[in-house]
C-alpha positions in Angstrom: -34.1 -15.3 32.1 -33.1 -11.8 32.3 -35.2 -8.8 31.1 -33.4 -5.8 30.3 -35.6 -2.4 30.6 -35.8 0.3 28.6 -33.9 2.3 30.8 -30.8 -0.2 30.3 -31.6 -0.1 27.0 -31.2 3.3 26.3 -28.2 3.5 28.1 -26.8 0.5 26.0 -27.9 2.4 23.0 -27.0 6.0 24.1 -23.3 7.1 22.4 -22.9 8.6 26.0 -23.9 5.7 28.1 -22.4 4.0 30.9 -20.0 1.8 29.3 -20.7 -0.5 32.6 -24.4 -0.6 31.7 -22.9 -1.6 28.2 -20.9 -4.3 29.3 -23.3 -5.6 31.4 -26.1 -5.3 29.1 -24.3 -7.1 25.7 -23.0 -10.1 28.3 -26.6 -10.7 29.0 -27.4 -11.0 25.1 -24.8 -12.9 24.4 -25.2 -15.5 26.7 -29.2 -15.7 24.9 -31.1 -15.0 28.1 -32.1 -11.7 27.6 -36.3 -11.1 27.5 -38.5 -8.6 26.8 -42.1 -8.1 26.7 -44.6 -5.8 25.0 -44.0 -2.5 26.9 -40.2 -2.6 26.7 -40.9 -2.9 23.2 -42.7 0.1 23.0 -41.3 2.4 25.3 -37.7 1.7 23.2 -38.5 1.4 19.9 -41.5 3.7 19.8 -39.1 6.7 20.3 -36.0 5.8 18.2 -34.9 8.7 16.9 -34.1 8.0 12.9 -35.6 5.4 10.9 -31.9 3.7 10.6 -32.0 3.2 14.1 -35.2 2.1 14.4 -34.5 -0.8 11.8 -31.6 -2.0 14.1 -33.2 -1.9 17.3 -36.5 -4.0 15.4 -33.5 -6.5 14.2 -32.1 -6.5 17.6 -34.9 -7.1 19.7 -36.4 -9.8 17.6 -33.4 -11.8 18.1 -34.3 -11.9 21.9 -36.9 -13.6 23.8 -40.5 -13.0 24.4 -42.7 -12.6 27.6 -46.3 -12.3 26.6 -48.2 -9.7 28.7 -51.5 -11.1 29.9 -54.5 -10.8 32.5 -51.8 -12.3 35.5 -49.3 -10.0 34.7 -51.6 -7.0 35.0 -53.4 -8.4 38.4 -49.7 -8.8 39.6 -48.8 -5.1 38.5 -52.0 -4.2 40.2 -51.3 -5.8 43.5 -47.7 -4.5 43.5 -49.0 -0.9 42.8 -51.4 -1.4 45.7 -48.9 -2.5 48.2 -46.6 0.4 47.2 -48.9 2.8 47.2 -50.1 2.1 50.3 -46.7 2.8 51.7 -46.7 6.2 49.8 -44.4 5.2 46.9 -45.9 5.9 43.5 -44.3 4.7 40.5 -45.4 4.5 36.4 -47.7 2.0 35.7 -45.3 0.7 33.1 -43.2 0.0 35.5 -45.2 -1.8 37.7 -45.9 -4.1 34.5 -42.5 -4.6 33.8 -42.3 -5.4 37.2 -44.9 -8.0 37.3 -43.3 -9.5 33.9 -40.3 -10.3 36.1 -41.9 -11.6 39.2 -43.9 -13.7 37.2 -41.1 -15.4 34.5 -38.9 -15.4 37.8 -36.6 -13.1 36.0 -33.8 -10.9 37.0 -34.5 -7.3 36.0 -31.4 -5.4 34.9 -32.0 -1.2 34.8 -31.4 2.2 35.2 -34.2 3.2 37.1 -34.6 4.0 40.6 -38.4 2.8 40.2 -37.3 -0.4 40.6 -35.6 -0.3 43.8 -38.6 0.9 45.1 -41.0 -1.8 44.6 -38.4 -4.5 45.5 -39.8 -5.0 49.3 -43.2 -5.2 47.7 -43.3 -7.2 45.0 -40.4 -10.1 45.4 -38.9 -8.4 42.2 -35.2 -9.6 41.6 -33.2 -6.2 40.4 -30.1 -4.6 40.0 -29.9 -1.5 39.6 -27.3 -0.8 37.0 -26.4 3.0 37.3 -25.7 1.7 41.6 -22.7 -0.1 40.4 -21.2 2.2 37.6 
């Protein structure tokens, strides 16, 4: 499974994006491996900016899979923030969810956000970074 963050997302979405973070982001839909969970959801849709484009980006994402959120995921995102933090980096909760999402469906997490790259020596997260590369 891959699970594609909001910050791909946007940049997928974004007139201006990368057109990298583009390609790489509409291979990974079309090969039907792409996952989200609860707080993608949210932190994507919740801010489109016109209805129009809000009712593609509801169509779009319920054509793609489902992680449930549940009391694991948050211990997980609790121990990774821990770890971190006890090394001095501080990063969003959310992230640390979506983090723990990842670890937990053993999914590859494709973004744009430097977050990530942070918590990958502390959490067994499998990234890539997608601004790195483009």
């Amino acid at each position: 499974m891959i699970i594609v963050d909001s910050s791909a997302w946007i940049e997928f979405y974004r007139p201006s994006g990368s057109p990298g973070v583009r390609a790489v982001v509409a291979a990974a839909v079309d090969s039907d491996l792409v996952a989200v969970n609860g707080v993608i959801q949210v932190e994507v849709l919740a801010f489109s900016s016109h209805r129009d484009n809000r009712r593609k980006l509801v169509s779009d994402f319920e054509a793609l899979h489902w992680l449930d959120l549940g009391k694991s995921s948050f211990d997980l995102a609790t121990e990774i923030g821990f770890r971190a933090r006890s090394e001095g980096i501080t990063v969003p909760a959310t992230d640390l969810i979506i983090a723990a999402s990842a670890v937990e469906s053993d999914s590859v997490l494709l973004h744009a956000d430097t977050h990530f790259d942070l918590l990958v020596p502390h959490s067994g997260l499998k990234s890539r970074n997608l601004l790195v590369q483009y």
